[in-house]
N, C-alpha and C positions, 0 to 999 in steps of 0.2 A: 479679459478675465480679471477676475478683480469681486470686492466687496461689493462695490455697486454693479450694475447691468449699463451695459456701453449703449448708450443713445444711437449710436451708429452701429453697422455689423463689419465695417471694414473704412479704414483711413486709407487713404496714400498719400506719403509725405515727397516733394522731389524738391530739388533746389535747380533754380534756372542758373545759366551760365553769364547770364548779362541783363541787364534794364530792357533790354530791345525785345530779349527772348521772353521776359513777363509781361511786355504790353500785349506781342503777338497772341500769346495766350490768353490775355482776356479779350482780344476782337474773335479770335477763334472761338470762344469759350470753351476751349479743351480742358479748364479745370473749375472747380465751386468755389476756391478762394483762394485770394492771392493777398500775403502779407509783406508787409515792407517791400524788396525782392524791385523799386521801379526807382530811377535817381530822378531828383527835383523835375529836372525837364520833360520824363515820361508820367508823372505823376500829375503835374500841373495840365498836362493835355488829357489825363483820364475825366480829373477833376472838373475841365474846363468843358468836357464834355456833357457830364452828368450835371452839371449847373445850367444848361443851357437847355437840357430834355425836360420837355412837359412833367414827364415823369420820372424825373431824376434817375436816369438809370441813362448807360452806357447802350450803343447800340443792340450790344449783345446782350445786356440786361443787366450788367453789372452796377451795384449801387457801394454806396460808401459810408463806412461804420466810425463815429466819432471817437477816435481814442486822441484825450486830449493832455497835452502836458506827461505821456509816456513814454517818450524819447528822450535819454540823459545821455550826451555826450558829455565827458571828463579826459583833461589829458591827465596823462601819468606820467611820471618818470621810473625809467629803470636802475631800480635799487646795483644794477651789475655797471653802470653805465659810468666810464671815468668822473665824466661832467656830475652824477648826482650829490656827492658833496660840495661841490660847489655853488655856496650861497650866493653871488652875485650872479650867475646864470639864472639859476632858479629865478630870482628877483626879475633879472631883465625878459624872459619868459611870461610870467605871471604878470607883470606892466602888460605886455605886446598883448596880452588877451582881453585889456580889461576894456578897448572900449566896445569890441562885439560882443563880451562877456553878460546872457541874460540870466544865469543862474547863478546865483551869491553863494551859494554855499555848497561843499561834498556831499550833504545829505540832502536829496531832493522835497520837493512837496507833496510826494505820493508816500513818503514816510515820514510818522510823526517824530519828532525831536530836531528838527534840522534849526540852525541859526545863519543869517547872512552874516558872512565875515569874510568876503571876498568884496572888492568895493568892482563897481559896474558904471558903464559908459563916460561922459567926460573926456577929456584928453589926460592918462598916462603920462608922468612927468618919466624920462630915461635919462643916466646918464651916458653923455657921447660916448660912443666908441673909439678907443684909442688902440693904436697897436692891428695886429693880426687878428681876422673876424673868427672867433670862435666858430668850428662846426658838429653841428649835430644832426641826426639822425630821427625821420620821425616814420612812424611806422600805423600803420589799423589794418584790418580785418577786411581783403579786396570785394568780399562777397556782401558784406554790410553795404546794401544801398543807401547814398547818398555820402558814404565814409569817406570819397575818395575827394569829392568836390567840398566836402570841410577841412580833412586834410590841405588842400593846398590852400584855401583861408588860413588856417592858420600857421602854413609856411609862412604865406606872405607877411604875415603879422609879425612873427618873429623874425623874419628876416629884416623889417623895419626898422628892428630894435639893435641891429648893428651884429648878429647870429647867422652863419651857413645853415642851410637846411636841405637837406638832401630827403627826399621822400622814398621808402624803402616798403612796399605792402606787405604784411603778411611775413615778417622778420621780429622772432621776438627778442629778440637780441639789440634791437633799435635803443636810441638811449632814449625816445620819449613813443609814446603809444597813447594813438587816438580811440577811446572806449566809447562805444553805448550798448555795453554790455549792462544788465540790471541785476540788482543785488541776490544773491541768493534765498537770504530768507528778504523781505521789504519791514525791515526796522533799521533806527538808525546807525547799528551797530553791524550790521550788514553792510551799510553804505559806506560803513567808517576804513573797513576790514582793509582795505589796499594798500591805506594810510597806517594804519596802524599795523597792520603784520610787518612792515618794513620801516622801523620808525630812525629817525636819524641820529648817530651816535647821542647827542648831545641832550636828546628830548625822550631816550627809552624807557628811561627810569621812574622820570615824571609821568609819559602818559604809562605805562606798565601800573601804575598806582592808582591814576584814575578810574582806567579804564575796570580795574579790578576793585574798585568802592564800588562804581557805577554799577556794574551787574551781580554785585551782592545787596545794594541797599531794595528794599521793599517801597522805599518812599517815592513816590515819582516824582516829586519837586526836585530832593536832593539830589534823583539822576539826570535830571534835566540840567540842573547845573552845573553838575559833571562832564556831561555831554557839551554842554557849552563851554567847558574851558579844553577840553581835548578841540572843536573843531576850531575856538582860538586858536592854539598851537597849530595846528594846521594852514592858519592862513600866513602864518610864520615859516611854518618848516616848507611849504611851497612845494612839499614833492606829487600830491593831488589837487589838481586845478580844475575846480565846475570849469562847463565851456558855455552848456546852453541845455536847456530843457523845453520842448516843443511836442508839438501830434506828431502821433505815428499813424501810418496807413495800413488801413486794413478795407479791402474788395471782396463781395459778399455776391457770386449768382444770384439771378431771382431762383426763388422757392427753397434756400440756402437760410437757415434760421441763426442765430446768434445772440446771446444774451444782451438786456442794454445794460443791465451791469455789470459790475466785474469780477461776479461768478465764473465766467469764461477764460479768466488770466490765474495763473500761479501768481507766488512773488515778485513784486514788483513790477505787473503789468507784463511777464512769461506769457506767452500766449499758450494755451492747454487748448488740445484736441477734445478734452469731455467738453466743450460750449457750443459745439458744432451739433446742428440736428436737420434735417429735409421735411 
């Protein structure tokens, strides 16, 4: 019900319990589309599948939709969390990520205004760990596939850097949380929101100013510039860290229609049930 007329007469939405229980259902074809919902290693066997059929399609006729560059994982730090004032944590953190780090910046490339100010691959210079190894807690979302085998990447990464890391799913209380959740609205001030609703004593004042030139001026240069000294600050205050930006999966039955643009997605690559039609 609604201003427009539903391309469809009836959705069902269900969430699977595990990667195993999404592949089973697309050999079954018990459903018309399956999103995200399969980890690296079920995904690469669907893939591997349909790249090797005459006609690109999975036995059961499942074909694969390009969504490229839609997947933003960022870690965060929990503003509740003892460790988030603490600037050399932060530091040693933000090192440990940067030589798998492919996203420079908190504002992705599917929103405009973003600037790279996170530096990427290389070797990370750390200083040694001395003393008792700090521990922290890192936490994501157990139902987000693939969340759980980047999680422990980036244990390991920080655990390199002389940090405990205990992995905790689905605890929002963790002092750090694994994100690819996408921005509400997809501008850069959406993407900024995580960073800035929680800014660190030291920096509120400053970006509180920015951020309130930047969304009254009309000029777009002058917000662009704004924008670039707020995600400056950001690559300082270290409490939002790009991790990686990459494709998302999306499996389409035959006779299953799908937009190729991205008419079919809300903000930031949201996936919307109006894009779906038979």
């Amino acid at each position: 019900k609604g201003a427009n007329a539903a391309v469809l007469e009836r959705v069902r939405v269900a969430f699977v319990a595990d990667s195993a229980a999404a592949e089973q259902a697309i050999k079954d074809a018990s459903v018309d589309v399956v999103w995200r919902s399969l980890d690296p290693a079920g995904l690469d066997r669907i893939t591997a599948e349909i790249r090797q059929s005459p006609n690109k399609e999975t036995a059961a006729g499942f074909r694969a939709a390009e969504l490229p560059d839609t997947r933003v994982r960022r870690l965060i730090w929990n503003p509740a969390s003892p460790s988030w004032g603490n600037a050399a944590q932060r530091q040693a953190v933000a090192r440990a990520l940067q030589a798998d780090r492919t996203l420079a910046s908190i504002v992705p490339s599917i929103a405009a205004g973003g600037m790279n100010t996170f530096p990427v691959g290389g070797r990370p210079s750390a200083a040694p760990a001395t003393g008792q190894r700090p521990r922290l807690t890192l936490s994501w979302w157990s139902r987000d596939s693939g969340q759980g085998d980047a999680a422990r990447l980036v244990r390991d990464r920080i655990e390199d850097a002389g940090i405990s890391v205990q992995l905790v799913p689905d605890r929002l209380e963790a002092d750090l949380f694994l994100s690819d959740r996408t921005a509400w609205v997809n501008t850069a001030f959406g993407w900024l929101q995580p960073y800035l609703d929680h800014p660190l004593p030291g920096s509120a004042t400053k970006l509180a100013d920015l951020e309130q030139r930047a969304r009254s001026t009309a000029d777009l240069a002058t917000r662009q510039v704004l924008l670039n000294e707020i995600q400056q600050q950001a690559a300082v205050d270290l409490t939002v860290l790009p991790v990686s930006q990459g494709p998302d999966s999306l499996l389409l039955l035959r006779g299953v229609r799908f937009p190729d643009d991205d008419s079919g997605f809300g903000p930031g690559y949201q996936l919307g049930l109006w894009g779906f039609g038979k």
